[in-house]
N, C-alpha and C positions, 0 to 999 in steps of 0.2 A: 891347360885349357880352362878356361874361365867358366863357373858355376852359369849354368842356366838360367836365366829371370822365370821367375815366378807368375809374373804377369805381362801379359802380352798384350802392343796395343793391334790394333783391327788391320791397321797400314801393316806393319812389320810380319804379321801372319797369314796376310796375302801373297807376299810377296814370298814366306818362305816356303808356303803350297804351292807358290806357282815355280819357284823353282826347284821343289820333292818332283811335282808330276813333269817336268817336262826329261823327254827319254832322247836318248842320241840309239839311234839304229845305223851308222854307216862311220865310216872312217870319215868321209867327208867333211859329217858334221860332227867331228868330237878332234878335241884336241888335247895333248896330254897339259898336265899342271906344272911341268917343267920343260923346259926346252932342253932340245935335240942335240944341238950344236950351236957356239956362240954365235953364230950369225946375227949381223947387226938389225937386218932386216924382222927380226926376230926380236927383240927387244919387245920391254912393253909399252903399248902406244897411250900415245895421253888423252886418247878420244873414245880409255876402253870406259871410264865412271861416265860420260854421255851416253852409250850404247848400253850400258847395263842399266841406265835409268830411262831409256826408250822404249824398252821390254817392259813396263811395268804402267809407266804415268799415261802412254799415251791408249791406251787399251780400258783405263779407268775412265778417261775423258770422252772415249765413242759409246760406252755404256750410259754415261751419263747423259750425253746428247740423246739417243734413242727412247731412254727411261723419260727424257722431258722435253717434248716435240713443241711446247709453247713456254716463253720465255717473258714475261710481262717485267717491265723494271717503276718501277714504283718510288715515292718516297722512302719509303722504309727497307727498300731494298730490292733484290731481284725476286720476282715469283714465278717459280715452275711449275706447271703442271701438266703431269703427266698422262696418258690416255684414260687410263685408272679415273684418277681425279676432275678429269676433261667428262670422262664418262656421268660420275660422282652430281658434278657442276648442274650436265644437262637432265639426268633425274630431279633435280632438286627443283632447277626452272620449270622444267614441266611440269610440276607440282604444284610449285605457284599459281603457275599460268591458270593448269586446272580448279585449284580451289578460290580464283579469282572468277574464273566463269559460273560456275556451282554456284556462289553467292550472290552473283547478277542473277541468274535464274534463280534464285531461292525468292530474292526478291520481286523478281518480276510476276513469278507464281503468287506469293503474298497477295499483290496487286490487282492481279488478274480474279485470284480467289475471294475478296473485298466486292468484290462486282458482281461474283453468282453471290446473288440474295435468294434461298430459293423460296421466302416470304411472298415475292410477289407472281411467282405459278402460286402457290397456293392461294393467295388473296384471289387471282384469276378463275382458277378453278371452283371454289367454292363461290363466286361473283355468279359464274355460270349456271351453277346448283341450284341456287337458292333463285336464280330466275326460274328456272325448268321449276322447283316445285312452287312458285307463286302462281303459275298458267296451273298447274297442275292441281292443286286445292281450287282455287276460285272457280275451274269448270265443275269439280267434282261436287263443291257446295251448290252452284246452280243446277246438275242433275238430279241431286236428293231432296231441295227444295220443289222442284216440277212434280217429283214424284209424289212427296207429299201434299201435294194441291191435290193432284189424281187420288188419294187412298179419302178424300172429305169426302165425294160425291159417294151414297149409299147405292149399291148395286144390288140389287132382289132380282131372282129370276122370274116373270110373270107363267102365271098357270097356263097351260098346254089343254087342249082338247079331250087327251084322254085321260087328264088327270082329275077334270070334272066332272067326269060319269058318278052317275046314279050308285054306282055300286060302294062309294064314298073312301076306294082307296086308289090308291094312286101308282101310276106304271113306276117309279123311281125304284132302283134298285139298291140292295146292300144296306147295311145298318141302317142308312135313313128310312127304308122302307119300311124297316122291320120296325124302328121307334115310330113313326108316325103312321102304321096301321090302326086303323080303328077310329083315327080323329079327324077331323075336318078340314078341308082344303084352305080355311082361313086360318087353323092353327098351328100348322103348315109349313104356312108363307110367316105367322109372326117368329117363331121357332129360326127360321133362316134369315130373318131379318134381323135379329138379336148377336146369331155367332157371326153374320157379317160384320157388326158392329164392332162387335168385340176385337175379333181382329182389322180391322180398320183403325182403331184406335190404340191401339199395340204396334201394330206398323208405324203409325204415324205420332209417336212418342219416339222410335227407334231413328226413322230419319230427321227429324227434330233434332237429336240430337249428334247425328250424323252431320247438319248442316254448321252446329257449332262449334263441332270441333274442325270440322275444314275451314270456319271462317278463324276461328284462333290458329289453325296451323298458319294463315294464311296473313293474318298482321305481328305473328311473330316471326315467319318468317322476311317480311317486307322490314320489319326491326333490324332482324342480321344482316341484310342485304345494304343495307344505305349502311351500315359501320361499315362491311366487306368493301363497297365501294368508298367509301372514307379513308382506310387503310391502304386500298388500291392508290390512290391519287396522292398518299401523302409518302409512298415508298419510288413515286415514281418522280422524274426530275421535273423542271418545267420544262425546259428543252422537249424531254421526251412527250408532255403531255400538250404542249402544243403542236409538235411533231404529229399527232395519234388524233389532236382536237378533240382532248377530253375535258375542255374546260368546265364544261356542264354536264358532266356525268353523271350525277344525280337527278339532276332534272329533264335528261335526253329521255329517256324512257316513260313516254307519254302513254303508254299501252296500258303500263299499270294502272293506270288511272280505271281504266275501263273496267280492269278485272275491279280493283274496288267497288267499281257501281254493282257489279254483276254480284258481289257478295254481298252488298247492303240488300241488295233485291230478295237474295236468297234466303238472307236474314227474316224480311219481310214476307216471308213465304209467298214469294211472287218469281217462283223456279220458271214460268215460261217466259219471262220479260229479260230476265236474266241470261237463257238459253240464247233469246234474239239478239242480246248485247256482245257476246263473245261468238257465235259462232254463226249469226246474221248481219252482222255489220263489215263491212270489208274493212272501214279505217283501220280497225285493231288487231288483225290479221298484217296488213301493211304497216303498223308501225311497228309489230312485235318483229316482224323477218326484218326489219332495216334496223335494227335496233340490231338483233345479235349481229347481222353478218357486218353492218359499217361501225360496231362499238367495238362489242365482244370477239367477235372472233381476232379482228386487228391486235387488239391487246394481247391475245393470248397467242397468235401469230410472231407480234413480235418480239414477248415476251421468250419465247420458245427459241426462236433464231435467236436469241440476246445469248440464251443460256448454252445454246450448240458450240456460239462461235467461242464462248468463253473456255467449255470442254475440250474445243478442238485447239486452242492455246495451252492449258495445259496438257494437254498429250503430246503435243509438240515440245513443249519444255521439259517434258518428262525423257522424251527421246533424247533429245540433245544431251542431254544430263546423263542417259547411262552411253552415248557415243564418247563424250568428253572424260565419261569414269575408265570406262574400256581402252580408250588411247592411252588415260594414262597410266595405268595397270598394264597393258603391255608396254609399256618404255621401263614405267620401273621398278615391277618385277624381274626382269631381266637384267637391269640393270644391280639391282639388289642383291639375286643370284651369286652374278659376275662378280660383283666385289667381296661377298662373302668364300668365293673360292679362290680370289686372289689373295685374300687376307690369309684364307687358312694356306694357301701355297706359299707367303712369303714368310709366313711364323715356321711351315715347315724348311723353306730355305733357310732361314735364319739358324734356326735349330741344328740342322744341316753341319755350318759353316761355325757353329758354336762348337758341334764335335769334332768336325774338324781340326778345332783352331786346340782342343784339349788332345787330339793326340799329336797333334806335334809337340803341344811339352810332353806326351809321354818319351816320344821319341828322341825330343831332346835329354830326357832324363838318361835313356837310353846310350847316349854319346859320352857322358861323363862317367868314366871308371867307378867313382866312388861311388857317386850315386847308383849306378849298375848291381853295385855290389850289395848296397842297402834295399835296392827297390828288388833285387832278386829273395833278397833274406825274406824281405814281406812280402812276396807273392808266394813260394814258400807255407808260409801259415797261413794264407788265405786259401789254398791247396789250386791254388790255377799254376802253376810254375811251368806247363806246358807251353801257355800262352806268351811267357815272356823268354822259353829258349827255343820258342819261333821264330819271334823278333831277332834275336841274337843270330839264330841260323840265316837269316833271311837280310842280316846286317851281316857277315862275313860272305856271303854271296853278294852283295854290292858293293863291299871291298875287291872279290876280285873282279868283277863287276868293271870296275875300275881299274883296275893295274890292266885288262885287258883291252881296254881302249888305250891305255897310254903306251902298250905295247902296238897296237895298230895303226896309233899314229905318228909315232916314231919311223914304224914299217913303213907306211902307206899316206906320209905328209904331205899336202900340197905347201908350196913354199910361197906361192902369193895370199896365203892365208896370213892371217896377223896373229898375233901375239896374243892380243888381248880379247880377241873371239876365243880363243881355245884355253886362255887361263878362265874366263866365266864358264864356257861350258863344261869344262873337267873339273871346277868346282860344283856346278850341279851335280855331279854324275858320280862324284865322290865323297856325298858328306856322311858315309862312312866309313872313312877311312879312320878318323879318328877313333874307333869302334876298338882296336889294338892297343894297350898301355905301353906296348912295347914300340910301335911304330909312331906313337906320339909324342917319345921323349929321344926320338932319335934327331940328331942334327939336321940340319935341312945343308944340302949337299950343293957344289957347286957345279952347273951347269955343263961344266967342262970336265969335271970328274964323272961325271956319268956314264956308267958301262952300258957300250950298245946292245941291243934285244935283237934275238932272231925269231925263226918262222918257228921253229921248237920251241920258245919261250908260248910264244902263242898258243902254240895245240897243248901243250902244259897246259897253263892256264885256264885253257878254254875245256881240255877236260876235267880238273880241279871244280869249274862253276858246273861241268855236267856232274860227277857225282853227287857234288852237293847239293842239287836241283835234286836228285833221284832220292837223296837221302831226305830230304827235308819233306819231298812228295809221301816216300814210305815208312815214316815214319808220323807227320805232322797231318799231312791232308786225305792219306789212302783211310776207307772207312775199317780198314784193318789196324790201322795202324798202333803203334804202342803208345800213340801220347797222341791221339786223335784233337784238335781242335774244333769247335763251333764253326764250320762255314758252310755257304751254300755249294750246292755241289755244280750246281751249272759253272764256279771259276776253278773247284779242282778238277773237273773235265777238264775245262779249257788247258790246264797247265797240265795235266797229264798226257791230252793229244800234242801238245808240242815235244814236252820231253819225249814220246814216242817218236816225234817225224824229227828229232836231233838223234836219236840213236838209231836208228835205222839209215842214214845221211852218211853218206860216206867223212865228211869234215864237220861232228859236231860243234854246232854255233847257236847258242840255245840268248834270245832277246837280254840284256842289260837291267829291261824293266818288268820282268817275268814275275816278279813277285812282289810289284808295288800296288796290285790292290789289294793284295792280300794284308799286305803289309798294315793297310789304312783301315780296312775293316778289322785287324785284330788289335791297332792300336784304339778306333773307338770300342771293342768289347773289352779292354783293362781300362776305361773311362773311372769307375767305381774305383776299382782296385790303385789307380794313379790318386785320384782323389783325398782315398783315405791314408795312402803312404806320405800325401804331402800335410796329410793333417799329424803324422807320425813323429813322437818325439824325436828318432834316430834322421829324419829327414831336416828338421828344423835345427839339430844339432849339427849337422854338416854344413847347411846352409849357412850358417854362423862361421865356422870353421873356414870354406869357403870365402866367404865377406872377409873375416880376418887377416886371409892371402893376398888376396886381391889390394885391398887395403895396403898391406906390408911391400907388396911388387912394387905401388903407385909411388908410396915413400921412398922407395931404392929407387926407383928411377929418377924421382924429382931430383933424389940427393946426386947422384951423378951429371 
């Protein structure tokens, strides 16, 4: 038998997985690896390398198909993409999509945001202000002005009846009485004549200057008000301003005029002339109300609508912007998800299908004598030797595994079955056979030398696989056991309720493939343990050895 390759491509170790796991459970479907009887019908058929290569290629081609539902063919070649990628694709578009809308509306906002000036509410509002206090000073300087006319005229109280009596004091009461006991009804009247003065001319020094600070609040405020309106009309468009007819906005307001006269007046302390100018003339009254309500309120009317409708544009932009973030947050996040758990499922497939593909070289290592011999020594020192005369138990049970199907099919052959169906399948079902040094240096026999098998060879056999099931259960997988291995117990249930429902069965007949996962899961737990024997001098020295044969056979046969 020729040394095992050391490395395996990806094709070769699929195909030898898929024919480890596939099981024959019936005579039907197993055929022995020699024939029965010469029968010609019986020969091997030349259509068996098609049929064995129809089991493998066309089962890689429906995965393929399913894995890539869209097939684009390009210059550069064909392009698949699969739902994955499909999926992948329309994250990404939607992405686009979204961050192309986001930047119309970022700009649109920009645009929209350009246009609330909010310069001109404030010019507006303060336009308005500074009217209210122009009326507001100019009335207040002609009230303190009137008044002050009123405090010139001397007011003396004239003497009373009984204050002229004979008795020369006078009916008045309280301190005045008490100070002007004793004196004269003329000294009296100058005494009250004098504190009237006084205070007349104290009052009338106070609104004096009452009047000139209302008339200064009142042309500096007329100063701010024509800038306010200045800035008004230069923020505004001309569109808008002949829209509104504020062409003359500085000079529409003829009222101020009036309040002017009304404070020069008051200036001239001529407070009743003044009085009559603002609050006895209708004109001014009639121009002051046509003035706010057809100037100012308009502007600030439409100023105010300019500025709603501008807010209610962007609150609208705003909305659409987080509808267009949300749609695409939910596309792909999810889709993000998705790929990151297919990503981590197919590194764990892979991974999977990487240990897979390593214990089948353990298992091949397994099939060659030598190596058996070597890879036992080093399991051995690495103290797992359990593990690998598991393997070995569980490879002489699919030895007879084997001899027991070709005992059944011999018994129990259908004769329009071919040849070459039953040499592929009894090569699955036997690739440990070679597992014996003994049984692989023996001749290969001829067809017609073959001694027939009875129903005794069978129940032989068939209880040969039950003890050995039993032994390998109570020895390798019972949690008693003496040479207990690593496995989960949910499959040594499984295999110890069968071997229970074989020994209790009148005709023990225990499955062919009763210990091929066990088999898979103990050949990835010597993963390490394989690893480092191949890294082992005594392995690389056979290997050699090996090669050398191999080598020397090709020469012998060429020379023949």
């Amino acid at each position: 038998m020729s040394p095992p390759s050391e490395i395996h491509q990806s094709s070769s170790i699929e195909l030898q997985e898929a024919n480890h796991t596939s099981a024959i459970h019936s005579p039907q479907q197993s055929l022995p690896s020699q024939p029965s009887s010469p029968q010609p019908q019986q020969q091997p058929s030349s259509t068996s390398p098609p049929r064995q290569h129809d089991h493998s290629i066309p089962s890689a081609k429906n995965i393929s198909v399913f894995s890539s539902p869209l097939r684009i063919r390009t210059c550069f070649g064909v392009v698949e993409l699969s739902w994955m990628r499909l999926l992948s694709l329309l994250s990404l578009v939607v992405n686009v999509v979204a961050f192309i809308i986001l930047l119309a509306l970022i700009i649109w906002s920009y645009a929209a945001f350009q246009d609330l000036d909010t310069s001109t509410i404030e010019y507006t509002v303060m336009a308005r202000l500074y009217r209210e206090r122009l009326s507001y000073s100019s009335k207040t300087a002609a009230l303190y002005s009137a008044c002050l006319a009123s405090l010139n005229v001397s007011v003396v109280t004239p003497p009373t009846s009984g204050t002229t009596s004979g008795s020369g004091t006078g009916t008045g009461t309280g301190p005045c009485r008490k100070r002007c006991r004793g004196r004269s009804t003329a000294e009296q009247l100058g005494i009250q004549a004098t504190n009237t003065s006084q205070l007349s001319t104290t009052q009338a020094a106070n609104y004096d200057l009452y009047v000139s600070q209302e008339a200064y609040t009142f042309y500096n405020t007329t100063l701010l008000y024509n800038q306010t309106i200045s800035k008004l009309l230069s923020d505004l468009s001309d569109h808008e301003i002949q829209a509104l007819n504020l062409t003359r906005l500085d000079s529409i307001d003829s009222s101020i005029q009036f309040e002017a006269q009304a404070v020069n007046l008051a200036l001239k302390h001529n407070g009743t002339q003044a009085l009559k100018v603002l609050f006895s003339d209708p004109t001014y009254q009639t121009k002051q109300a046509q003035f706010l309500q057809q100037v100012l309120d308009p502007v600030a009317f439409y100023v105010s609508d300019k500025q709603n409708s501008i807010a209610f544009v962007l609150k609208v932009q705003t909305v659409v912007s987080l509808v267009v973030i949300l749609a695409a947050v939910s596309i792909v996040i999810p889709v993000v998800i998705a790929t990151l758990v297919c990503a981590l499922n197919r590194d764990a497939i892979q991974l999977e299908r990487l240990r897979k593909a390593n214990a089948l070289m353990a298992i091949d290592t397994m099939r060659d004598p030598q190596l058996r011999k070597l890879f036992k020594a080093h399991c051995e020192k690495e103290f797992s030797v359990e593990n690998f005369l598991v393997l070995e138990k569980i490879g002489q049970y699919k030895e007879l595994a084997a001899k027991s199907i070709e005992i059944k099919m011999f018994l129990y052959d259908d004769t329009k079955s071919t040849l070459s169906d039953d040499t592929d399948i009894s090569e699955a079902n036997s690739e440990y056979s070679a597992m014996s040094s003994a049984s692989t240096k023996k001749p290969k026999k001829d067809s017609t030398s073959k001694k027939p098998y009875t129903e005794a060879d069978l129940m032989s056999y068939e209880k040969k696989k039950f003890e050995l099931a039993k032994e390998i259960y109570n020895e390798f997988l019972d949690m008693n056991g003496s040479m207990t291995v690593n496995l989960s117990k949910k499959k040594t249930d499984v295999i110890k309720h069968k071997i229970e429902e074989c020994a209790n069965s009148a005709f023990p007949l225990l499955e062919d493939d009763l210990f091929d996962s066990i088999e898979r899961e103990i050949a990835q737990l010597m993963l390490d343990t394989h690893r480092r024997f191949k890294e082992s001098l005594a392995f690389k020295k056979q290997m050699k050895i090996d090669n050398i044969n191999t080598r020397i056979k090709n020469a012998a046969s060429q020379t023949k």
